[in-house]
N, C-alpha and C positions, 0 to 999 in steps of 0.2 A: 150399658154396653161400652159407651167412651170412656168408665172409671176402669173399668175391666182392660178395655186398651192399652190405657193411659199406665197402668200398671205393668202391664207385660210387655210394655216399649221401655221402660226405667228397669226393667229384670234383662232384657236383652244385651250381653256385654259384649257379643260381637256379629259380625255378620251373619255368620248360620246361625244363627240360634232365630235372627230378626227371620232369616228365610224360612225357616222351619218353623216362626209362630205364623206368618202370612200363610205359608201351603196350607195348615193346618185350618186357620178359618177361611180360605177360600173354599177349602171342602165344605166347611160350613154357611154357606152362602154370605161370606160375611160383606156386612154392607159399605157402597164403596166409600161414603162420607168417612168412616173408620181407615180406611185406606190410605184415603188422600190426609188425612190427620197424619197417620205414619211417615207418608212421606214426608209432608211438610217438616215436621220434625227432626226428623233424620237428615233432609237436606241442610237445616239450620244447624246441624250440632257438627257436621262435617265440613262446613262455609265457614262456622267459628276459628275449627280447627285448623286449618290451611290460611284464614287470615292470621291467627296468632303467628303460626311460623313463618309469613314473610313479615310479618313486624319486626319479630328478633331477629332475623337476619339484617332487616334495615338496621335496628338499632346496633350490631357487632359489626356490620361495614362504617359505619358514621364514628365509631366509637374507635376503630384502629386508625381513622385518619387524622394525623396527627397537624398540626400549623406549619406551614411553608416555611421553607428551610432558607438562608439566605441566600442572594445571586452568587451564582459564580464569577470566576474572575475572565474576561473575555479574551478569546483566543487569537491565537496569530495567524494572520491573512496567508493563505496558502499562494505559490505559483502559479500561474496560470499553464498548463500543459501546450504541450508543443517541442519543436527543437530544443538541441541544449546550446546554449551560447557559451560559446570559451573566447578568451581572450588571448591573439597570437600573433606572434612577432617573425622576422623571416631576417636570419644572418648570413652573411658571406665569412668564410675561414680559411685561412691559410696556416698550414700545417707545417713545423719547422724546429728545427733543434732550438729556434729560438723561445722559444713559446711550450718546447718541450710535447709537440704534438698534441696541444690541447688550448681549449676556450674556456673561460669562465663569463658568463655574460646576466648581466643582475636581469632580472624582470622589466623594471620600470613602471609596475603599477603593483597593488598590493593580493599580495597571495598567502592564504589561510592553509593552517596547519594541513589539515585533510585532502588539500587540496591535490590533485594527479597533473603532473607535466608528462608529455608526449612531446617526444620529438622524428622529425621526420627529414630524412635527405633526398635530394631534388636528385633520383639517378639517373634519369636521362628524359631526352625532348622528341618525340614520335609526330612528323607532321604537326609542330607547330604545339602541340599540349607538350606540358611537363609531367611528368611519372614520378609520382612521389614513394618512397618507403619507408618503412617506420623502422626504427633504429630498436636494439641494434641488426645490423646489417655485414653481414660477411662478404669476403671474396677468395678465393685458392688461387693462387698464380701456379703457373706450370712450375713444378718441382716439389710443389707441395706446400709453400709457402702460405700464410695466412693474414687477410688484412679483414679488422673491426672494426665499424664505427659505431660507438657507443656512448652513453651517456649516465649521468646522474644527473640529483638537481636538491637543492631545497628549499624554506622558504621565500630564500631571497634573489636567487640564481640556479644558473642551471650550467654543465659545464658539458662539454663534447670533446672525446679525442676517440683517439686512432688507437688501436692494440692488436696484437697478432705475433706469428713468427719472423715475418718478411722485415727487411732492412728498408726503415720507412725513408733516410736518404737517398737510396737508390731508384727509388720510386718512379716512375714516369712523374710527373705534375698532373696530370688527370688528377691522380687518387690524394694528392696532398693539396693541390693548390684552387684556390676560386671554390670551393664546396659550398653549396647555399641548402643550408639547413631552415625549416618551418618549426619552430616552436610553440606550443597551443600547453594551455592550461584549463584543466576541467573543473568547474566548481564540486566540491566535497560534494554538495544535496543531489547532482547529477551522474557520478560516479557508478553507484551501486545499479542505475536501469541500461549502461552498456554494457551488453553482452560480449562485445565482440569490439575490437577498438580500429576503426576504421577511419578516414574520412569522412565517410559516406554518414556518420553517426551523428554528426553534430556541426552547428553551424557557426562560422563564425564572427562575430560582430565585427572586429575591426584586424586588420591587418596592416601591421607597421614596416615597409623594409628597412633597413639597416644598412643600408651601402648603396 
């Protein structure tokens, strides 16, 4: 009976065929040593097969990893986050035919291409604070007349005057004479995260006056 088995387990090429020789001599009271043969067998030939395929998977994972690649070159120390620090300076100006209604006044420390200059005029004094505004800044006199104070700058200076309609000799002194201007320079790297260019934005390290 085992040779008879043992034969019709080696003829079986796939699952029904194994189910359909087992119903077959279960009807025939077949006995269960024969059985447990079957399975034994069958267990070992499908443990073979599921060991074989995690081998070559080991061996095709082990087999793409290739030898360590050299180190990279080591990166540059980041900012630490927080405020942005600018560096700013604070002028007194006087406006005049002599001087042709304008300032030219250098930095005095060193400022990069990218860099942003802000400049800002002290418009008036409210109980004791100053009120600052950022240029440029207009005024209309009665008639219609127009006064600017305005700016440029580059890397080495930054310059400030006056422009409009109005006859800037005729001027009261208020609007030409004693004007104390705030000038602040932004580093390039902090530039691009203000929104909105304020005061309120950025802090300053050091503040020089001028007069």
């Amino acid at each position: 009976m085992l040779i008879k088995m043992q034969l019709w387990y080696k003829h079986c090429i796939n699952n029904q065929q194994l189910r359909n020789t087992l119903y077959i001599n279960k009807k025939k009271h077949l006995h269960i040593d024969v059985l447990h043969y079957l399975y034994k067998h069958l267990k070992k030939r499908y443990m073979k097969r599921i060991l074989s395929v995690i081998a070559l998977f080991t061996i095709v994972l082990t087999a793409c990893e290739g030898a360590p690649g050299p180190p990279g070159l080591p990166g540059f120390d980041g900012q630490d986050g927080g405020f942005i620090t600018s560096n700013a300076f604070e002028i007194q100006v006087d406006f005049n035919n002599n001087n042709q209604y304008q300032i030219i006044e250098p930095y005095g420390f060193q400022v990069f291409e990218y860099d942003v200059t802000l400049v800002y005029i002290l418009w008036e004094t409210i109980n004791g604070q100053d009120v600052w505004r950022l240029l440029p800044q207009s005024t209309t006199f009665i008639g219609g007349a127009t006064l600017t104070y305005n700016f440029d700058f580059t890397e080495t200076d930054v310059k400030i005057f006056i422009e409009g309609t109005a006859n800037f000799s005729n001027l009261d002194a208020v609007w030409t004479q004693g004007a104390v201007f705030r000038i602040v320079v932004i580093p390039a790297d902090n530039v691009s995260s203000i929104s909105n260019f304020e005061m309120t934005d950025f802090n300053i390290s050091s503040l020089q006056k001028r007069y």
